[in-house]
N, C-alpha and C positions, 0 to 999 in steps of 0.2 A: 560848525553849525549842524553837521547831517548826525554827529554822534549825540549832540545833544538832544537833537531832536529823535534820534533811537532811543537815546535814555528814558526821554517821557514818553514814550511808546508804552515800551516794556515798564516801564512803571517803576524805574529807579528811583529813589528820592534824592533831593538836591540838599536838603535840609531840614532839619527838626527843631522842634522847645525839648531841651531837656529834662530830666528831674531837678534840676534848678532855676526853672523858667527862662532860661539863656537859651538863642538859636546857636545851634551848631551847624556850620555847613561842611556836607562832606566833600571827602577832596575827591579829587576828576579821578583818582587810580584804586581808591575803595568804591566808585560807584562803575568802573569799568571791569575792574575783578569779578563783583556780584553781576552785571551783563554776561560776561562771559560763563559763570554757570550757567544764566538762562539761554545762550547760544548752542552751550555748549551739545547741546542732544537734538540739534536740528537738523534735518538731514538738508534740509534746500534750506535757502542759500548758504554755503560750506563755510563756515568762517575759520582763520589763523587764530587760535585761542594762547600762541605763545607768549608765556608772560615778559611786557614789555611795557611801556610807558603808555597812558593812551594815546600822544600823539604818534606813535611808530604803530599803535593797533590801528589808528585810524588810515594809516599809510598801508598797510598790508590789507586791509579789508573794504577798501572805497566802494569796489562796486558791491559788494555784501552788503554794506551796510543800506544802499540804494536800495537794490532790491528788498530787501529787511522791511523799510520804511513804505515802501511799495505796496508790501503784503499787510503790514497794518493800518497805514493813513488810508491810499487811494483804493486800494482793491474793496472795501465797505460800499467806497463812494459807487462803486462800478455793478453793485447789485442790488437790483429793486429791490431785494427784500429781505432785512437781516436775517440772520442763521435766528437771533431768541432777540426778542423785543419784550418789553410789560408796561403795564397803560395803567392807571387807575380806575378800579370797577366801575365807580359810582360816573366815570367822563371820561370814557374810553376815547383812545385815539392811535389809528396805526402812522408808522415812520414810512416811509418808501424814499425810493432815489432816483433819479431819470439823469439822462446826461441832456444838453442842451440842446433843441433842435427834434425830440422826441415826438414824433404825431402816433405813435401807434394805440389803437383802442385798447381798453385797460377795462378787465375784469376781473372781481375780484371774490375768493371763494374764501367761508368762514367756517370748520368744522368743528364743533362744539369736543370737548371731552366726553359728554355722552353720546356723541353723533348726531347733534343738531346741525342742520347744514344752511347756511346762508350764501346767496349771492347776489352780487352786483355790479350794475356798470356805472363805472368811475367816471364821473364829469371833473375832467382836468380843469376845467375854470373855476372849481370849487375847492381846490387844494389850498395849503397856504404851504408858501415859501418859509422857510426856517431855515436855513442857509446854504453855502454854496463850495463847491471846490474843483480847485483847477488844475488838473493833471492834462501833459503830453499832451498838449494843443486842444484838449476836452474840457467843460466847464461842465461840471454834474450837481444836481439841486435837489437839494432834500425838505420833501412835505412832510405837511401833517394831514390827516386823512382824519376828521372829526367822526367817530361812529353815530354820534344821537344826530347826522344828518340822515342817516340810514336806515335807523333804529328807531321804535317803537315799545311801550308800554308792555305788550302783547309775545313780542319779538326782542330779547335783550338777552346775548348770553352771560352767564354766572361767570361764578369765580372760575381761575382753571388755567391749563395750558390747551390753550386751541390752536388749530392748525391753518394757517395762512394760506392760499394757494392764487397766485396775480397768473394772469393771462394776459400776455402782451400780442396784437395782432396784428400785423402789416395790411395799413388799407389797401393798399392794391390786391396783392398776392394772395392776401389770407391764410399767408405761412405765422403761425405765433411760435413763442416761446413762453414754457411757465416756470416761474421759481418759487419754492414755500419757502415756509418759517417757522416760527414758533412764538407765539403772543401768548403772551401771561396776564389775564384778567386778574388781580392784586390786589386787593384791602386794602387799606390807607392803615390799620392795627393790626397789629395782631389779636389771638384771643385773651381776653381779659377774664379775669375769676369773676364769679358774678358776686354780688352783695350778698354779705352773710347779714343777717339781722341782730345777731344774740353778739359777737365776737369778731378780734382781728387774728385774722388763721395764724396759730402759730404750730410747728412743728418739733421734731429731733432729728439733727444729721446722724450717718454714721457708716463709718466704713463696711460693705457688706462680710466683708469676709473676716473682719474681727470678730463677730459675736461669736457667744458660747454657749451652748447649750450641751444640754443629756443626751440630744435625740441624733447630734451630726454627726460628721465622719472628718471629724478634722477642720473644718475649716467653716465659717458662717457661709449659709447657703440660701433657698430659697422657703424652706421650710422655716430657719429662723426669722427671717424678715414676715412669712405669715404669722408667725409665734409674736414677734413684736408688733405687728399688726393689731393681734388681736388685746396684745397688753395695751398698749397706747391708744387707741381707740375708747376704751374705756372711761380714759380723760377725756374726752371731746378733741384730741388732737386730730389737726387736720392733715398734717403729713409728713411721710420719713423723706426725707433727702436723704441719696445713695451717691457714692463715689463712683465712677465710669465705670460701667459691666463689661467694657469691652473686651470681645477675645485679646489673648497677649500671647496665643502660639507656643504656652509651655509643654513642652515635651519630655518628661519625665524629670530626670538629677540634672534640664535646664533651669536654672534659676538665677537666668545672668536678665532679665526681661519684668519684673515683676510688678513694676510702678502700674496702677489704674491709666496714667495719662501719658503714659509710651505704649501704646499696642499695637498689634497687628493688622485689624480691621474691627473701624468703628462700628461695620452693620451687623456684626454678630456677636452674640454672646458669648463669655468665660465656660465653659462648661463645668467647672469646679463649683460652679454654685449649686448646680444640681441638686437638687433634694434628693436623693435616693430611695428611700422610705416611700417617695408617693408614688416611682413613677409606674407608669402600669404594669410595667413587666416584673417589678421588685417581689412580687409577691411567690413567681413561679420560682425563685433564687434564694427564697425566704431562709431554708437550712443553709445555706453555702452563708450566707449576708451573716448568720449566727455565730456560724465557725470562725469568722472574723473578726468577733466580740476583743481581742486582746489587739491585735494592730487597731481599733476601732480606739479604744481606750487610750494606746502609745500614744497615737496620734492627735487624742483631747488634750493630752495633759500638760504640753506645753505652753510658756504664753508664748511662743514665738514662731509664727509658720516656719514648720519648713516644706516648701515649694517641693523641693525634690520626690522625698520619701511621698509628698502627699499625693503628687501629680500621678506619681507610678501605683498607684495605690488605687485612687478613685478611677484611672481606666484601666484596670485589672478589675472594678466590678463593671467599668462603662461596657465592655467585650463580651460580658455576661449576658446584663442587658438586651445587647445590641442582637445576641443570637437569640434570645429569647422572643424579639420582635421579629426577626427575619423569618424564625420558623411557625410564631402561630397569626403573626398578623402579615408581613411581607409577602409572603408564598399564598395564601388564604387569601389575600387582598379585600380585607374584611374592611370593619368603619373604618378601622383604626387607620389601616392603612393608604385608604380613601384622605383621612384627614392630613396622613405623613405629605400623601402625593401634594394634595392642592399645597400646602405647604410648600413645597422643594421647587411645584411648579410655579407658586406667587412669587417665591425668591431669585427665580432664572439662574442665568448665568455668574450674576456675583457669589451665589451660595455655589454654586458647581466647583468655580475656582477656589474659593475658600478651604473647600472640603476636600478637594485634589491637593493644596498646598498642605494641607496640617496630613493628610496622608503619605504625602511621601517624606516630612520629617522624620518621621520614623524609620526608624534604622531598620533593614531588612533581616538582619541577627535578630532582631529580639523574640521572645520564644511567642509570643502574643501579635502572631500575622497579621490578624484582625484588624490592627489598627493603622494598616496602611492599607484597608477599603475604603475610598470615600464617602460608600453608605453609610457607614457607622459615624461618621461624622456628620452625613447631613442628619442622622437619627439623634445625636446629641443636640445640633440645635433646633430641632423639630421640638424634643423632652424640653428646655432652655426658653422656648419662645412661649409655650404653653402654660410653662411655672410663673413667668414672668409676668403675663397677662392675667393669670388665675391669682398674683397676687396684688394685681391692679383693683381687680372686679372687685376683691375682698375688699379692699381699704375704703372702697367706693360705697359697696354693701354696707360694710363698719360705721357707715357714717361721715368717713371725711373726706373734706369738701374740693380737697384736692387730691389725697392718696400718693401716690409715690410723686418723688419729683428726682430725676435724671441727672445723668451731667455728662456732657461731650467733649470729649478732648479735642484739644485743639489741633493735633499733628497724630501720625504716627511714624513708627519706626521704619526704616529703608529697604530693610529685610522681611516684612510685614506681606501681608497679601495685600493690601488695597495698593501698594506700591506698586510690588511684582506686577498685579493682574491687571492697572491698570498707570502703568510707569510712564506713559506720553504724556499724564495729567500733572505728574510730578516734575520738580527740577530736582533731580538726585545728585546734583554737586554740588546740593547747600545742603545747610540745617538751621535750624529758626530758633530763636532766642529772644535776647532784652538787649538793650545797650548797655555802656558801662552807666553804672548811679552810685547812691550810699550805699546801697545795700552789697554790691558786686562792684567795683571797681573796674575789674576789665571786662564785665558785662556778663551774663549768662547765656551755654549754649543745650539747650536741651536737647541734641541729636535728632531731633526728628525734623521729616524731610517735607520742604513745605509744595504744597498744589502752586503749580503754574499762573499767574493769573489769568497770560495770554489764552493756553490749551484748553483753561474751564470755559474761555467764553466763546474758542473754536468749538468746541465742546457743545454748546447749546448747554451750558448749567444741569448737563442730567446727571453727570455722578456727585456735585454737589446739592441735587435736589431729592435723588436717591440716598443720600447719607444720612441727610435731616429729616425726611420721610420714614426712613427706617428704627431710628430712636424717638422722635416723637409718639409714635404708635403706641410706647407700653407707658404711656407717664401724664399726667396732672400738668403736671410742667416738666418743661429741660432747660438746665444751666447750662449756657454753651458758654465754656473753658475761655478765655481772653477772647473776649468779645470784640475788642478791635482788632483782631486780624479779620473782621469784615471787611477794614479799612487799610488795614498795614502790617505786617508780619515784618519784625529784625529777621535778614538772611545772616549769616556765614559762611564763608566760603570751605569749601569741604575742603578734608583734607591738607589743612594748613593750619599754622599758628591760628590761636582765634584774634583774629584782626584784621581788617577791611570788610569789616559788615557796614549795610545801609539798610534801609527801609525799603522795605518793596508795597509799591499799593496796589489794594485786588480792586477787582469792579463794587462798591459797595451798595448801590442804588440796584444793582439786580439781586445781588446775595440778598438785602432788606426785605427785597419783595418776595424773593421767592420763603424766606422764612416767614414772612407776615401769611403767606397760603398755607404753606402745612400745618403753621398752629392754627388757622382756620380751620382748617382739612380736619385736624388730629381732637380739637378742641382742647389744644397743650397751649399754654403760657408757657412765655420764653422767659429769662432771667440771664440778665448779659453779664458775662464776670466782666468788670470794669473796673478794679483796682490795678493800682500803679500811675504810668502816664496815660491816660485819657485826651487824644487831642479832641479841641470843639466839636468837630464835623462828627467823632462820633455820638460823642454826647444831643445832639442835636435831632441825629436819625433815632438814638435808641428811644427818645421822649417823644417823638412824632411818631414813632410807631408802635407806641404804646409795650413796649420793652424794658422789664422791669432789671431797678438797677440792684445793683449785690452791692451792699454796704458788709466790711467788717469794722466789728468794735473797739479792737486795740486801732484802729486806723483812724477812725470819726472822732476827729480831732479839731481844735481850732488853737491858736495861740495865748489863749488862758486854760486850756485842760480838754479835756473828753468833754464831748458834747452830749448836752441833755438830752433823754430821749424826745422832747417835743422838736428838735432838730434834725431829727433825723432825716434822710428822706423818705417822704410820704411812699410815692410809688419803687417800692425796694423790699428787697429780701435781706434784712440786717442780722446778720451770722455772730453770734457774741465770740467765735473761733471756729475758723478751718484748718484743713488736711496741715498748713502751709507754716503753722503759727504757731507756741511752744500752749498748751492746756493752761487752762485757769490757774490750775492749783500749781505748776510750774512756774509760769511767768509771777505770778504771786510770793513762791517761797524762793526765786531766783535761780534755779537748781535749772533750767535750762541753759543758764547763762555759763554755771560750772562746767555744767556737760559740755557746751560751747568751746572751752577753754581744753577741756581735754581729748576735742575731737580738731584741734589747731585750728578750728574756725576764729580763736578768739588769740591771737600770734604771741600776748603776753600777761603775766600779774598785772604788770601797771594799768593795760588796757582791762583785762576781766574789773580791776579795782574803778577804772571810769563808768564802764557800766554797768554796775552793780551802782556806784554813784545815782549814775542817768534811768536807772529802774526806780529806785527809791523814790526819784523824783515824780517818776509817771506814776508810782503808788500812793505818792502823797496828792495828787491831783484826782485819782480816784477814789480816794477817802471823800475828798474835797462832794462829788461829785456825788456819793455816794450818800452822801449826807444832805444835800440841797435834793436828791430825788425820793429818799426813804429814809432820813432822817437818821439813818446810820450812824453812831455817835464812837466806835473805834477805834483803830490804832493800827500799827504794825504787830504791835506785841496779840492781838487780838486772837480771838479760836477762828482758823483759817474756816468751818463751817459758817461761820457769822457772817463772816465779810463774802462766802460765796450765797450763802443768803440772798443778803442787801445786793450783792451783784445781780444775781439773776431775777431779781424784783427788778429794781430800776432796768435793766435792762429790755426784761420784758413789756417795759412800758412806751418804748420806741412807737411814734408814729409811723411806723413803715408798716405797708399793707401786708408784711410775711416778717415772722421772727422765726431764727431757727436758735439751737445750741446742740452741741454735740453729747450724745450720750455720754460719754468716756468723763465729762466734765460733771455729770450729774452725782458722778462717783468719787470728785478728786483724782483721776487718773493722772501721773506727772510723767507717765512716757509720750514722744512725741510719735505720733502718724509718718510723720517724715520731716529732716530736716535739711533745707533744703543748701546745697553745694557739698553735703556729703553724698557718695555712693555704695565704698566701700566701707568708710570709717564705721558707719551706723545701719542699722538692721533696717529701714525704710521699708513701709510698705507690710512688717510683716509681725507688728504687734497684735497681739488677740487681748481682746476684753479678760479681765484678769477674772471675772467671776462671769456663771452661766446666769442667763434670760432667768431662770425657774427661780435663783436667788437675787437677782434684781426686783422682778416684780414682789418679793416679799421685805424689800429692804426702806422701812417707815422712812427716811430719810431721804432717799432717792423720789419716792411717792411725794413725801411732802414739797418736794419740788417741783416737780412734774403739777399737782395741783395750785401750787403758786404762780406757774404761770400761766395756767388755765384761768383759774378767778380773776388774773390782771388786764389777761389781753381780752377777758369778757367786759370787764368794765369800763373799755372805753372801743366804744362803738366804730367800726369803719367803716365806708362807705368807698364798694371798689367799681370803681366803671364797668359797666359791663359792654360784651364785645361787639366791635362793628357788624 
């Protein structure tokens, strides 16, 4: 009974619906394996983590597990005032706790985020009871403290994280005790796009670091995303989706690390995007940046990054740069430098350690010292958060109505800085994944190392209120990566065959809320990735909090064919293809499925000949489909421009409040972005657009697309909520 009762503690799961709508119940020795990571880095209470049955773990740890259960059931019960609580704005009400028997006067102190300060004395006969618990001969009672008894018209704080301060005072003696907290005043929504009049916003995804242009240095950067800015605007598009900008800590000929959605830390920026060209100091390095012209060149001309040569390359001018700032703006402590500071100083401590860790990667040999200052790295994402924003304001400026829209990963890497710097938040004996389904059989494990549930809610929710504060900042909207790890993240257990994974569940009614403030705060719209398994409870929270869902198109299905675009869902971001999925023009002429076959994803002929079968099928349903939405009268045999036509028409006629499509599709691109259970087999991550920005925007056929989905999604009116 006590291990089961630590299991639901810690938030193992018992049981799941699988990809076949079947419960699975996991067994008692894959839900005590995954315990034991989360044990395993605790220093109080010590537990035996030898692998053994769990009734012999339960025999070796009895009083552990006591105490265990101690520190998370009853010790809450045993403090007036939780560490972070969150109310809803609009009918605030705070939590407290008293044990049974309590007479001490109770005052109570409210300090706004901007330092509005409230106080008051607590009439105990005005609490209500909401329930009780009974520890060690104590019965301890937990109220609700309604604020609008309090509270006033004149007098009501805002949204926010305000500061709790209870004084508890002994009638006789007049000795008190005080304990705070942390109350979250919460939105019931998030921010909602407001109503366009004329149009339903649609945009183009695309990976930053693929495009091409005359003007980089290798690799798509921030200057190209202005460059497209400035093309796509032109059509009334309302916004670019970008693939995760997060740093990934490549350190020159490293390029074992390169995916968007394994990084280092999420709160800071790639610095390979840099535009070099604009940044202030570029100019005083103007002849050196010339004498460059031929590595500048090497480095356009292939479609396939390479990470290595590039990394050593672009901080070989970032050094440049960086002295350039040091000697007329750092020493001079001029604007510029005035703006580096508040910068470095807004970012605190997490930017310190960041900039300490990507400095001592560097090898102490390398002939460029430089880059094992930490200045020069907080000077890279000082350049990086400037570009970033300066190409917010543009798309804004431009006209659209949302401008960039983000995307956050779900985890990072173990070796990562947000690990390192802040590892109590992590459980570093797992890595999070999927379970087994169709698609993986023995399940998927992505390596990256999941947050604690327990620690973030020790925690007071600030390094996950700090993470989504930090990317919401530069964006219209942010796509957070598998949106149900609001709710549940698959563990695995490190360092072992992959098998005895469970579910682990996070707090998701605080994670809700604290994201439904920052996109308040940020005036960002969220977009929940919600493809694969979906249980209810999230589905539930993402629509009451006004959480816009990701629909893809090879997926929006039903059992007669693809679903019309009047089917879609309304409130959603309907992607015609992601990072995830083989391109139009691939999945179309089957040739992802060959490549499949020759990357041993696909084990034999007989099998490559079923699905090549089972494609034809879903072709012939797309004709189907194609033809009921734009009268498309085709074939197989047909001119694959035809049928991407009639595609991106119908498509674009989705009732969902946001349609995207990836650039690379606009061109028939048939390489994939990434495919997913290869690492090494396939180049992932590191395809470049085969043709430059300067030759797209003149390519009548690309345009004529781009305008066909403008004229479609104008012609039928949406109506988007606007935000609480």
């Amino acid at each position: 009974m006590s291990l089961d009762k630590l299991l639901y503690l810690q938030g193992v799961g018992a049981s799941f619906i699988n990809y076949s709508g079947e419960l699975t119940v996991q067994s008692s020795a894959d839900r005590v394996q995954i315990l034991g990571c989360m044990l395993g880095q605790l220093k109080q209470p010590l537990f035996d983590l030898t692998q053994t049955t769990p009734e012999d773990f339960v025999d070796r740890n009895a009083k552990a597990i006591e105490a265990r259960i101690e520190q998370l059931d009853a010790k809450p019960w045993q403090r007036a005032l939780p560490i972070f609580q969150h109310t809803n704005l609009k009918e605030p009400c705070i939590t407290l706790f008293f044990p049974q028997g309590d007479e001490r006067l109770l005052t109570l102190e409210l300090i706004t985020e901007s330092g509005e300060q409230y106080q008051w004395p607590i009439n105990r006969e005005a609490l209500i009871r909401t329930g009780d618990y009974y520890w060690a001969g104590t019965t301890f009672y937990r109220f609700d403290m309604h604020l609008s008894d309090y509270l006033n018209d004149t007098a009501h704080p805002d949204m926010g994280y305000h500061t709790l301060k209870l004084r508890l005072t002994n009638r006789e003696s007049g000795e008190y005790q005080q304990v705070s907290g942390t109350i979250l005043f919460s939105p019931s929504r998030a921010f909602q796009l407001t109503t366009i009049d004329s149009h339903k916003p649609w945009g183009v995804s695309v990976q930053l670091y693929s495009l091409r242009s005359d003007a980089q240095w290798g690799i798509g950067d921030f200057g190209d995303l202005s460059r497209l800015v400035g093309w796509l605007s032109q059509f009334g598009c309302d916004f670019i989706q970008l693939n995760p900008l997060h740093a990934l800590g490549l350190k020159g000929a490293d390029d074992e690390h390169i995916s968007p959605y394994s990084p280092s830390d999420r709160r800071r920026i790639n610095p390979l995007y840099i535009d070099i060209d604009t940044v202030n100091e570029a100019l005083s390095i103007e002849e050196w940046l010339a004498s460059q012209h031929d590595v500048r060149c090497q480095l356009n001309e292939g479609d396939w990054l390479d990470y290595g040569a590039l990394s050593t390359f672009k901080y070989q001018i970032f050094t440049r740069l960086y002295q350039v700032f040091y000697q007329e703006h750092y020493l001079k402590q001029d604007d510029r430098f005035n703006d580096f500071k508040q910068f470095v100083d807004g970012e605190g401590q997490a930017l310190v350690a960041f900039c300490q860790h990507e400095a001592d990667g560097f090898d102490e040999s390398q002939q460029q010292s430089l880059l094992r200052e930490p200045l020069l790295h907080q000077y890279l994402q000082f350049v990086a958060h400037q570009q970033l924003l300066a190409c917010q304001r543009q798309a804004k400026d431009a006209g659209m109505s949302v401008g960039l829209i983000g995307d956050l990963a779900v985890g990072v890497r173990g070796d990562g800085v947000e690990v390192k710097h802040d590892g109590t938040l992590f459980c570093q004996r797992a890595s999070i994944g999927a379970p087994p389904d169709d698609f993986s059989s023995k399940g998927q494990n992505w390596g990256l190392t999941p947050l604690d549930p327990i620690a973030m809610r020790q925690d007071g929710f600030n390094y996950f209120t700090q993470l989504v504060r930090a990317n919401m900042r530069y964006y219209g909207a942010l796509r957070v990566d598998h949106v149900m790890a609001m709710l549940r993240l698959w563990w695995w257990p490190m360092n072992t065959e992959q098998a005895g994974g469970c579910y682990v569940y996070y707090p998701l009614d605080e994670l809700m809320a604290i994201i439904r403030t920052e996109s308040i705060k940020a005036q960002c719209a969220v977009i929940g990735e919600d493809l694969g398994i979906v249980p209810p409870e999230i589905n539930a929270q993402l629509s009451e909090s006004g959480i816009y869902s990701n629909e893809l198109f090879y997926f929006c299905k039903d059992a007669q064919g693809f679903k019309a675009p009047n089917l879609h869902k309304p409130h959603s971001l309907m992607m015609l293809a992601n990072h995830d999925v083989p391109p139009l023009a691939a999945w179309w002429s089957k040739s992802d499925l060959h490549l499949m076959r020759q990357l041993g994803l696909i084990d034999s002929d007989e099998q490559l000949k079923q699905a090549i079968e089972a494609r034809d099928a879903e072709r012939q349903k797309l004709l189907v489909m194609l033809n009921q939405t734009v009268g498309f009268d085709g074939d197989f045999s047909s001119d694959y421009l035809w049928v991407l036509e009639a595609w991106i028409k119908s498509a674009a006629q989705s009732q969902s409040a946001l349609f995207s499509v990836q650039l690379m599709d606009l061109f028939s691109e048939h390489y994939s972005v990434n495919i997913p259970g290869t690492w090494r087999e396939y180049a992932n991550w590191q395809r470049r657009i085969p043709y430059t920005l300067e030759v797209l925007q003149q390519t009548p056929s690309v345009n004529k697309l781009i305008e066909d989905i403008q004229q479609i999604r104008s012609a039928d009116i949406a109506t988007l909520e606007v935000a609480d």
